[in-house]
C-alpha positions in Angstrom: 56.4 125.0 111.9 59.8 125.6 112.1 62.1 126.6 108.8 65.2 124.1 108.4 68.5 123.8 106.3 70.0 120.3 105.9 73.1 119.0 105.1 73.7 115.2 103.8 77.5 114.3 103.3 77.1 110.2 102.1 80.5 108.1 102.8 81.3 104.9 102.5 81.0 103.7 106.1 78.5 106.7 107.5 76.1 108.9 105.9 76.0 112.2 108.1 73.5 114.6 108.3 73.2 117.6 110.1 70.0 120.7 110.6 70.2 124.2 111.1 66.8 125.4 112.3 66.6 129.1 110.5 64.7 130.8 113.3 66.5 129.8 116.3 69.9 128.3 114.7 69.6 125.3 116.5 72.0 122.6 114.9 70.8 119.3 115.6 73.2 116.6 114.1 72.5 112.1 113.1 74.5 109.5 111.9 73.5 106.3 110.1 75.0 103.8 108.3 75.6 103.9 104.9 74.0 101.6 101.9 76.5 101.0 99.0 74.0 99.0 97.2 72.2 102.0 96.7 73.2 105.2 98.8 70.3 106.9 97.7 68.2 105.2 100.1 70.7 105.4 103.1 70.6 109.2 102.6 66.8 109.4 102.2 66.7 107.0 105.1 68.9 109.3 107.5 66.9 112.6 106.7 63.7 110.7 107.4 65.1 109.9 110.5 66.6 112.8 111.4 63.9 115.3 110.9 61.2 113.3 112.3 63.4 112.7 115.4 64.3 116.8 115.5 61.7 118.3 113.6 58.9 116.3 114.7 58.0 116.4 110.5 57.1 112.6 110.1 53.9 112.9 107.8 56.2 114.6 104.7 59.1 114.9 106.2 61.0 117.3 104.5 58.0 119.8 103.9 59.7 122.4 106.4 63.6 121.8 104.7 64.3 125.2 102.8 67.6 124.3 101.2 69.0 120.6 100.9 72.7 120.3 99.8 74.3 116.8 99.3 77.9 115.6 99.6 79.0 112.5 97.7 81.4 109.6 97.3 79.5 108.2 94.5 81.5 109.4 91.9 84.9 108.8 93.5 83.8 105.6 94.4 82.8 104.5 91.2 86.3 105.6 89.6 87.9 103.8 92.4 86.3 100.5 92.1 86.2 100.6 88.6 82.2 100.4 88.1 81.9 103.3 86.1 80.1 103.4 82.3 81.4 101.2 78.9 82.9 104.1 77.0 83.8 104.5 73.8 86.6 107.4 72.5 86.9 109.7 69.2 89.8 111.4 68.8 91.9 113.0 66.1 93.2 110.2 64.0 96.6 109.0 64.9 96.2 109.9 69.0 93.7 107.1 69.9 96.4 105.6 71.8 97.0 108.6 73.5 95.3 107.7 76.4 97.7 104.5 77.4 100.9 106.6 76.6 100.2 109.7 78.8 103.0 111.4 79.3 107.2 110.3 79.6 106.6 111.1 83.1 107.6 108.0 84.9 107.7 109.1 88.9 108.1 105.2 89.4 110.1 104.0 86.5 111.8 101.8 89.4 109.3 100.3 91.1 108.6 97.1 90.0 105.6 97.0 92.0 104.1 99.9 90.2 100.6 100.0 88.9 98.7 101.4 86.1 95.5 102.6 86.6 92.9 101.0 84.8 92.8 102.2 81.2 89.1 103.6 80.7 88.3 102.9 77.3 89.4 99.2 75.8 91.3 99.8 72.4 88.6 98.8 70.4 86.4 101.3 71.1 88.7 104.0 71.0 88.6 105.8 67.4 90.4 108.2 65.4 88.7 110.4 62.5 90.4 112.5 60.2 90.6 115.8 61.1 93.0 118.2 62.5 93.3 122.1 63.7 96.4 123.5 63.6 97.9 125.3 67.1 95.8 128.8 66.0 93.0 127.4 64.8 92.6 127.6 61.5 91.8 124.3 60.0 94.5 122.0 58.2 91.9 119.1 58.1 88.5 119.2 57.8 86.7 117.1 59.8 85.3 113.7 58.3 81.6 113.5 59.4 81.4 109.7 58.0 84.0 108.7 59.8 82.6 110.2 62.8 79.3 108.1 61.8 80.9 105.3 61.4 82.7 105.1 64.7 79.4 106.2 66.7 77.2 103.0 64.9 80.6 100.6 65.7 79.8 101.7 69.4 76.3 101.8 69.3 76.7 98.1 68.2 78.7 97.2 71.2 76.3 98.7 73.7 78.5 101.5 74.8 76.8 104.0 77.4 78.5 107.1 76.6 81.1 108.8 74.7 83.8 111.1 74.8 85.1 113.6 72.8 88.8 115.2 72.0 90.4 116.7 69.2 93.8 118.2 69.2 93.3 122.3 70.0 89.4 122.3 70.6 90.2 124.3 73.1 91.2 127.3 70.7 88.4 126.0 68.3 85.5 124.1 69.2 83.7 123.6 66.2 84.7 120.2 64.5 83.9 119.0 68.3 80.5 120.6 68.7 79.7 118.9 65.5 81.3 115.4 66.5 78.6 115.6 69.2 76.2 116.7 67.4 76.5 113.3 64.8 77.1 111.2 67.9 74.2 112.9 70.0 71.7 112.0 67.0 72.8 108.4 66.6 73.1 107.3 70.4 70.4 109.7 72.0 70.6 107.5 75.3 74.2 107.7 75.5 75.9 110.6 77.7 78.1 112.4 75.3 80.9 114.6 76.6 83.2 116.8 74.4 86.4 118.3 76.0 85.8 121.7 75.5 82.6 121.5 77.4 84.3 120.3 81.0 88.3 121.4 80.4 88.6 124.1 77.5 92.6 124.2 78.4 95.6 123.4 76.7 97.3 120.1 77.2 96.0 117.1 75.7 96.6 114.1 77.5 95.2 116.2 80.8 92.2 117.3 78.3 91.2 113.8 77.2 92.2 112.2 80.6 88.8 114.6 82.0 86.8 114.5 79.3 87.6 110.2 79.4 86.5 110.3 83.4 83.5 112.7 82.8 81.8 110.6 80.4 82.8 107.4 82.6 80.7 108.4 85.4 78.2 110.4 83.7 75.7 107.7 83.4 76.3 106.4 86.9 75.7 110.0 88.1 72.7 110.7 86.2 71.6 107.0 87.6 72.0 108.6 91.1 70.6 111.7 90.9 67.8 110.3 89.8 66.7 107.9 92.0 67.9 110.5 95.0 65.6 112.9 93.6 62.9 111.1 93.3 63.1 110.0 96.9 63.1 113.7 98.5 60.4 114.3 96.4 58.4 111.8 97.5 59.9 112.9 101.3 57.9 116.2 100.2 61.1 118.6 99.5 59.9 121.1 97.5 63.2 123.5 97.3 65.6 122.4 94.9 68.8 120.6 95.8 72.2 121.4 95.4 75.5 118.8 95.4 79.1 119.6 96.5 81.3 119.9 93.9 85.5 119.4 94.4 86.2 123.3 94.7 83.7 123.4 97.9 80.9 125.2 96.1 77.6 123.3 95.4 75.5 123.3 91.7 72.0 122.4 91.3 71.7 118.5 90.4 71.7 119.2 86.6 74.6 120.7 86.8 76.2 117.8 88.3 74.9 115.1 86.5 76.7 117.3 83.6 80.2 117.6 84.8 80.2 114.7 87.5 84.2 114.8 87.4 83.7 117.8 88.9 82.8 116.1 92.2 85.0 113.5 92.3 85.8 115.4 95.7 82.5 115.9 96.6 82.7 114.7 100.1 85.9 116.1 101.7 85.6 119.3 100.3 82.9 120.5 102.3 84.9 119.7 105.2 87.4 122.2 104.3 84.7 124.9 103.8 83.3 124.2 107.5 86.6 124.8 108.9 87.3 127.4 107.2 84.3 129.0 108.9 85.2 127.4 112.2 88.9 128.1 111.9 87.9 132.0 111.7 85.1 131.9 114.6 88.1 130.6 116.6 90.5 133.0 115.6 92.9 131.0 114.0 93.9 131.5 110.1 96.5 128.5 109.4 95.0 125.3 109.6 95.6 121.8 108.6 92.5 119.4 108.3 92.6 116.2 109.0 89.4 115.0 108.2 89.2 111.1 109.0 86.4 108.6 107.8 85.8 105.2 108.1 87.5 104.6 104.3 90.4 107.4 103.7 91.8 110.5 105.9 91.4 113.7 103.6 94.0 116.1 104.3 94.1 119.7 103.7 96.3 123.3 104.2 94.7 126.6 104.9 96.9 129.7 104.6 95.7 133.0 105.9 92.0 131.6 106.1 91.5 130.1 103.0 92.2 126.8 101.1 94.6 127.0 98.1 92.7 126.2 94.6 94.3 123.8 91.9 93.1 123.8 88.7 94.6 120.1 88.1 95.0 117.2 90.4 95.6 113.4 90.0 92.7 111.8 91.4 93.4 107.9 91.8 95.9 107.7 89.4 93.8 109.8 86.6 95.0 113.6 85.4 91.8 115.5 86.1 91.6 119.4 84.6 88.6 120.8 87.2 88.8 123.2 89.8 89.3 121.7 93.0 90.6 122.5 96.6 94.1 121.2 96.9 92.8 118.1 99.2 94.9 115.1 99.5 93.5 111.6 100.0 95.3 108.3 101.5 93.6 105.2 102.4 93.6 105.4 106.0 90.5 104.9 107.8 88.9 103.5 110.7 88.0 100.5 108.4 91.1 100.0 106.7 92.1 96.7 106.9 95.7 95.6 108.8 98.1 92.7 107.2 101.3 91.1 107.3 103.3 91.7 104.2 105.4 89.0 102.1 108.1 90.7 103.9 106.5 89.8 107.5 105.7 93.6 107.8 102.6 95.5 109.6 100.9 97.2 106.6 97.2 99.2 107.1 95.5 100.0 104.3 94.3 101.5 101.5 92.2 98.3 101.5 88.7 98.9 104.0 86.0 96.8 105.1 83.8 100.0 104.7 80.1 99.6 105.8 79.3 96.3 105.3 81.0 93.9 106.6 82.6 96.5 108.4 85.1 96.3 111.3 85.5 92.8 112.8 84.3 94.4 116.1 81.1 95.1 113.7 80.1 91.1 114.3 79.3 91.0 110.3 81.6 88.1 109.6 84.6 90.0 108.8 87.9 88.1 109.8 90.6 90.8 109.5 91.6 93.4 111.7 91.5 97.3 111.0 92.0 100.1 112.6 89.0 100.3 114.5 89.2 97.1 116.1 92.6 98.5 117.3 91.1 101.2 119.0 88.3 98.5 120.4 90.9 96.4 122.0 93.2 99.4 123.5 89.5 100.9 124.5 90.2 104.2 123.4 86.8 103.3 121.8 84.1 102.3 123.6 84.3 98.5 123.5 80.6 98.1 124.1 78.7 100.3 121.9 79.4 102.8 119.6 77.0 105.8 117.3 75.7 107.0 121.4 74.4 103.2 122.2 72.5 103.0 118.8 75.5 100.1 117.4 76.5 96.9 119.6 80.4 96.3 119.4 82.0 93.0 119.8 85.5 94.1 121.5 86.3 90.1 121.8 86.0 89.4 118.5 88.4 92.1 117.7 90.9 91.2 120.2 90.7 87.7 118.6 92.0 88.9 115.4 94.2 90.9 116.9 95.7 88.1 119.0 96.0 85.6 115.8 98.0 88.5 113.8 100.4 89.0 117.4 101.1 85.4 117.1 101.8 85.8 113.3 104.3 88.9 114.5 105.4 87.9 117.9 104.1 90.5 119.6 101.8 91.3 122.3 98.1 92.0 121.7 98.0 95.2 123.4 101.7 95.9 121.6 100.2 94.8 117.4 97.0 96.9 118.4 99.0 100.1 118.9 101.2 99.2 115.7 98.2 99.4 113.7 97.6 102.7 115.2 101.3 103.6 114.5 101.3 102.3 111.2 98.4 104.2 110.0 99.7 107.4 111.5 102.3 107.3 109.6 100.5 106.8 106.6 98.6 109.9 107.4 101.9 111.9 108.4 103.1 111.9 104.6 99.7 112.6 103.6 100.1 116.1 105.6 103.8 116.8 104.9 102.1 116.6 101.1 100.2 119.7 101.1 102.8 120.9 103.7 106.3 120.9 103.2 106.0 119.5 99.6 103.8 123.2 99.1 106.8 125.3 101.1 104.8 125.3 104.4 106.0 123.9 108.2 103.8 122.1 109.3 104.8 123.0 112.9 103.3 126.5 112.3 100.0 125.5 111.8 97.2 124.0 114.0 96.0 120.8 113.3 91.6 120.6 112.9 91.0 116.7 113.2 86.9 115.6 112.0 85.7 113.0 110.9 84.4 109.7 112.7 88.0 108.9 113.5 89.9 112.4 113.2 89.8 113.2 116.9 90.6 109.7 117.7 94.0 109.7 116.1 94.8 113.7 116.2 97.1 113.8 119.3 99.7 111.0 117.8 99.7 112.9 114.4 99.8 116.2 115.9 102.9 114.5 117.8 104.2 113.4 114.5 104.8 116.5 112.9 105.4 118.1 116.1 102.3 120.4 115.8 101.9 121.9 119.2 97.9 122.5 118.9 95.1 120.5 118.0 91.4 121.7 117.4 88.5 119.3 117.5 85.4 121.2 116.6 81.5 120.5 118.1 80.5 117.7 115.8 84.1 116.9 114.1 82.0 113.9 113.1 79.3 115.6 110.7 81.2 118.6 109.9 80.9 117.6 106.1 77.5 117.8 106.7 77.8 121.4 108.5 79.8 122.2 105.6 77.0 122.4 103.1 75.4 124.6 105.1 78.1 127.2 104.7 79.1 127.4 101.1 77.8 129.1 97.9 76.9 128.0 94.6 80.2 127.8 92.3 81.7 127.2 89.3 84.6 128.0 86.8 85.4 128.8 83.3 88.5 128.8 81.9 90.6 129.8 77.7 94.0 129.2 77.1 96.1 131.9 75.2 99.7 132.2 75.0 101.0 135.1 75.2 104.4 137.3 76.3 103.1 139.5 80.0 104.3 143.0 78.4 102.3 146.2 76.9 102.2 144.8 73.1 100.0 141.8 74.8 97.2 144.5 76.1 94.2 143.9 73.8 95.0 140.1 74.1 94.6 140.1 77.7 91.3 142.3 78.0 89.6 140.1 75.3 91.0 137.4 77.5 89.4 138.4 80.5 86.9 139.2 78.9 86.0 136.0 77.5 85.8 134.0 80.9 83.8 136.7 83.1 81.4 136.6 80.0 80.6 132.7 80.8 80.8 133.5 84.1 78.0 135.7 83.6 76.0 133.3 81.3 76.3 130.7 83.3 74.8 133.8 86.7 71.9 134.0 84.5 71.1 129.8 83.3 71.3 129.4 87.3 68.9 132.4 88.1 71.2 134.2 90.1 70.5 137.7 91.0 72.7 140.7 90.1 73.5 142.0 94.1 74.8 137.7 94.8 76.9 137.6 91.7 81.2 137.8 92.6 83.7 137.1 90.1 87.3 136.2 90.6 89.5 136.6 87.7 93.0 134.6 87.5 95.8 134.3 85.4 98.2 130.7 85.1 101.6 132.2 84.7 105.1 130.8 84.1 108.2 131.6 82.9 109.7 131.2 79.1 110.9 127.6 79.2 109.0 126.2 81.7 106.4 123.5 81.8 103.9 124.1 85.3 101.9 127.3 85.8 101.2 129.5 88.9 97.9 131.1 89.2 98.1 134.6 90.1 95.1 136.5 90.8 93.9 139.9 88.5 93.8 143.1 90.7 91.0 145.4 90.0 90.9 147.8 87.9 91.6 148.9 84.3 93.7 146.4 82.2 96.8 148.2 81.2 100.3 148.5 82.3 99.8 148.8 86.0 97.6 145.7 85.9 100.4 143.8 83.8 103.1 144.9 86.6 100.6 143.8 89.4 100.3 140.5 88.2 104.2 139.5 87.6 105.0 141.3 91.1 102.4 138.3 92.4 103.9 135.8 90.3 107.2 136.7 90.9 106.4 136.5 95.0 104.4 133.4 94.4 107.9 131.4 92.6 109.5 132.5 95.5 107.4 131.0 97.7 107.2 128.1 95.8 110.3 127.7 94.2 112.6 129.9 97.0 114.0 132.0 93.9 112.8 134.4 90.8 114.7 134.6 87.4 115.7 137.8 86.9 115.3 138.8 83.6 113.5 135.9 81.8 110.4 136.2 79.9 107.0 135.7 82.1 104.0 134.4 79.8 100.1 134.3 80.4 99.0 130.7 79.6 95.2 130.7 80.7 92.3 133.2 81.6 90.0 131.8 84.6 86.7 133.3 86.2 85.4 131.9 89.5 81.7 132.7 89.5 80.3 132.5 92.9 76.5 133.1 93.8 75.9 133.8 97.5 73.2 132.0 98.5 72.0 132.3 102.6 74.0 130.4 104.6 73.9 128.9 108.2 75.3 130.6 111.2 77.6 129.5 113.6 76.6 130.3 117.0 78.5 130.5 120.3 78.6 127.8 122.5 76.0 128.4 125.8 78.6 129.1 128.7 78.7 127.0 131.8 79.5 128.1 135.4 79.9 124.6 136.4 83.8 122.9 136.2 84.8 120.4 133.9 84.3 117.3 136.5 80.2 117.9 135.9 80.7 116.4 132.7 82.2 113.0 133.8 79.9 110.5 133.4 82.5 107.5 134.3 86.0 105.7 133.4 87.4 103.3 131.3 91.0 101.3 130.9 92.5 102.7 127.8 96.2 100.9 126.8 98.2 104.2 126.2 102.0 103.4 124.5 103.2 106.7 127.1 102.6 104.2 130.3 102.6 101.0 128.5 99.8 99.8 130.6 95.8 99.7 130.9 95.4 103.2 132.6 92.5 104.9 134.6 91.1 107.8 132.2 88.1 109.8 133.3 85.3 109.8 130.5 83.3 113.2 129.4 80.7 114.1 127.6 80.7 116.4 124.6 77.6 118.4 125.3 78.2 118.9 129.5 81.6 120.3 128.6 81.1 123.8 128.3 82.7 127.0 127.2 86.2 127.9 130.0 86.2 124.7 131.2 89.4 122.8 131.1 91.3 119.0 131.8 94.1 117.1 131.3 94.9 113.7 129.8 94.9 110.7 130.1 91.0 111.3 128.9 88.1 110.6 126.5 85.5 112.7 125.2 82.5 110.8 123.9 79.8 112.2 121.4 77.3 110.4 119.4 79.2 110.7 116.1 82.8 110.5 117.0 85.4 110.3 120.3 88.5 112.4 121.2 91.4 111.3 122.8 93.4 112.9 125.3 96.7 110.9 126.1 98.7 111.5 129.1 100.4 115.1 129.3 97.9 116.9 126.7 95.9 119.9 128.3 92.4 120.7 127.1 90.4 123.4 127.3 86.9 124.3 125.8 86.8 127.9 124.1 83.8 130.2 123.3 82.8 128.4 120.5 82.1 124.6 122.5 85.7 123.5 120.4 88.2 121.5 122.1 91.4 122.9 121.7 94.4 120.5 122.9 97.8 121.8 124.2 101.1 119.1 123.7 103.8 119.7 126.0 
């Protein structure tokens, strides 16, 4: 019996999975959709299918799966749509409010439009105590343990599900917090209790309670999950324990998860990034932007040099999160994102989606209104019969229906609305590149464009086009590469102290105890995960900024003794970091260290990526017919050959107008694009 690895990246329209036989390195990829009642049973569902279908394991099907990791929207769908746990607050007395009033920050003080997110926590279950640490932490206040009670019966009473924890500078202290859980723990022992220095030990306090607020929101709904998902691969007959994404592309066992669940609010995408990293090198190119397109949102991402850029803070649906995360940016534009007409009779596509269930219209579910996959339907750069290699029936008249009644609406064409749609949400995914692009100091005409997804290599051409990106890559299965992903990633996490201080000789002994102090968790937390001395790395970091100013740059800590060379090493890489950045340094002005961080890795085997099997054959072996596809370049219904993914081998080359077809996604070749397949099976696209 053959040995397997096997990746399961859950979405909100498609759960992916993909296998990696360990003997022979064999990739074997399935699709199926997802279940939002309950997407445990979609994922166990898939696997079943998959391994009995490629592993010919039917009996317990996942007796032969050595390592199981797991990708997830459950958490970022939860904060999303609002279904997350009643929570109650304690906080220092005075700042309950705190978590309404943010910060003066008002990017949209104009828009009358604007939206709030959803506060969290009503008012009357957020409390403040007495008690108060001053900014070195020595104690002004004690802390008032009966108020503490107090509050935690007041919620008990009201049925909250979990708490969260924040006091001013519990980040330099943690004590009157650890206690605070400690009374709240013993009076709600079914409640998940979260205390900010636990999941964001940083300075800043709205940031600080913003996390801790989310992390105890989704806790329970986590836990909930994990549950019931383990449960069901253990009744599937896994025996290895499993491991779950988290938003900096590394993977933690499930505990550790259920713990710190804000940590994978980008669960899904970030995998993603990881695989093409890996791909991105195999094919021998080092700048990258993924565009990684799903049936709900288009994840978009910048890779410098081969790797990723980390932030240590992000705004995640309108919510301040403090975790580590890749610098991944989301917009609501996906193959089920719904189109409308505006009060101002304009085209608008998304962020709204029909997602799973009902679906597209083209779906047949009873869905009315149009989105961008019935676009594609009625222009037939999708197959308008079947989709998912034959597996799903598509209606193509009852998308050109609603098509045709929003044309009326417009006065346009059906063939003309159906493109709009697709120009619309291009767009719309355009800004979401020039985001971590030329927001970040970066051209995007100097890098090449890696489109996944379901619907990446659908629309990668007319972005690529957009932004005047001269290459495209689509790898082997751009529609499971989440999946792939988890295959190729190591177990992660990150631990982080904030201390003040001037970067000069006098701050020596600070820094070192500093230092210190993170790689000291990072090897406590080595050992709680039963990682072995020879797979231990640690990456040390230091936020810098200059006197005065209010954002950091993270810099990273050569090796070596910490003295005065170190301290000169590390504000010649801040200095060349502002410039990139910023375009200028300030001579003369006073560089501080704000915060310490250690990135603990643990390798852990990881899949292979093989060559591609070479073909002597040319490229017209792989056409297995032709369809009409409405391209805007000809404005007409025009002839294009179709191929198929796995006859296209490695040399082989052809021009657009084309399709490639593959079970879990489609590439489009417009007229005047040149395509050729390279060593490792990739399409890689040439615009003229």
């Amino acid at each position: 019996m053959r040995n397997w690895r096997v990746g399961v990246d859950s979405g909100g329209t498609f759960t992916d999975i993909c296998l990696i036989g360990e003997e022979d390195r064999a990739v074997q990829v399935w699709k199926v959709a997802s279940t939002p009642d309950d997407p445990s049973r979609g994922i166990a569902e898939g696997v079943r299918e998959a391994m009995g279908l490629y592993a010919d394991a039917e009996d317990a099907p996942l007796t032969p799966v050595r390592f199981l990791g797991h990708g997830t929207t459950v958490a970022t769908n939860a904060l999303i749509q609002h279904r997350g746990a009643r929570v109650g607050l304690i906080t220092t007395e005075g700042f309950r409010d705190l978590l309404e009033i943010g910060r003066q920050k008002r990017p949209s003080l104009y828009d009358i439009f604007a939206e709030k997110p959803l506060t969290l926590v009503p008012r009357a279950l957020r409390f403040g105590v007495p008690e108060r640490l001053l900014h070195d932490g020595s104690v002004e206040t004690p802390l008032d343990e009966d108020a503490v009670r107090e509050a935690a019966l007041a919620m008990k009473a009201d049925g909250v599900e979990a708490v969260a924890i924040c006091f001013l500078y519990a980040f330099v202290d943690p004590r009157h917090e650890q206690r605070a859980r400690e009374i709240v723990a013993g009076l709600l022992p079914d409640a998940f209790v979260c205390a900010s220095h636990e999941i964001a030990p940083e300075f800043r306090e709205f940031e600080r309670l913003m996390t801790a607020t989310v992390n105890a929101y989704l806790g329970p709904t986590m836990q909930r999950y994990i549950s019931r998902l383990q449960d069901r691969l253990t009744g599937l007959g896994l025996a290895a324990a499993p491991h779950l994404t988290l938003s900096n592309g590394g993977v933690s066992s499930f505990d550790g998860a259920a713990q710190a669940p804000v940590r994978t609010v980008l669960s899904g995408p970030s995998t993603g990034v990881v695989a093409a990293e890996a791909i991105g090198k195999q094919a021998g190119f080092a700048d990258l932007i993924t565009f990684d397109m799903g049936g709900t949102s288009s994840d978009v991402a910048l890779m410098h040099g081969g790797k990723t850029r980390q932030a240590n803070e992000a705004t995640v649906h309108g919510y301040p999160i403090k975790a580590p995360m890749l610098d991944i940016h989301t917009v609501g534009a996906g193959g089920g994102s719904i189109a409308r007409i505006d009060a101002g009779g304009f085209l608008k596509v998304g962020p709204e989606s029909a997602g799973a269930d009902p679906g597209p219209v083209c779906y047949g579910k009873g869905n009315r209104e149009p989105t961008v996959t019935d676009a594609n339907i009625v222009l037939q750069a999708l197959n308008p019969t079947h989709i998912l290699g034959g597996r799903m029936e598509i209606r193509r008249d009852l998308a050109e229906a609603a098509i045709r009644d929003m044309a009326e609406r417009l006065g346009l064409g059906v063939m003309e609305t159906a493109q709009g749609i697709i120009s619309v949400v291009t767009a719309n995914m355009a800004r979401a590149i020039r985001v971590v692009s030329v927001q970040r100091g970066y051209d995007p005409r100097d890098y090449v464009l890696m489109a996944f997804g379901g619907a990446g290599p659908l629309h990668a051409v007319r972005l690529a086009r957009e932004l005047e990106i001269g290459t495209v890559l689509v790898p082997r299965s751009p529609g499971t590469l989440c999946a792939l992903g988890l295959l190729l990633t190591d177990l992660q996490s990150s631990f982080a102290t904030t201390q003040l201080m001037p970067m000069h000789a006098a701050s020596l002994p600070a820094i070192e105890t500093a230092l210190a102090t993170v790689a000291a968790q990072a090897e406590d937390w080595f050992k709680a995960e039963g990682i072995g001395p020879d797979t231990r790395r640690v990456r040390l970091m230091v936020d810098m900024r200059y006197e005065g100013q209010n954002y950091e740059l993270s810099v990273p800590v050569p090796p070596g003794p910490v003295d005065a060379d170190m301290i000169a090493a590390l504000i010649a890489g801040f200095e060349a970091e502002h410039t990139r950045m910023y375009g200028f340094t300030a001579e003369g002005e006073q560089i501080n260290a704000v915060t310490f961080r250690a990135e603990a890795v643990g390798l852990i085997e990881k899949a292979s990526l093989p060559d591609a099997e070479p073909g002597d054959a040319t490229s017209e072996t792989a056409i297995t017919g032709s369809r009409e596809i409405w391209f805007p370049e000809t404005g007409r219904f025009t002839a294009s050959p179709i191929y198929d993914r796995d006859a296209l081998k490695p040399g082989m080359s052809f021009s657009g107008p084309a399709v490639v077809e593959q079970m879990d996604a489609t590439t489009l070749v417009p007229p005047g694009v040149d395509a050729r397949i390279d060593r490792a099976g990739n399409i890689v696209m040439g615009l003229k």
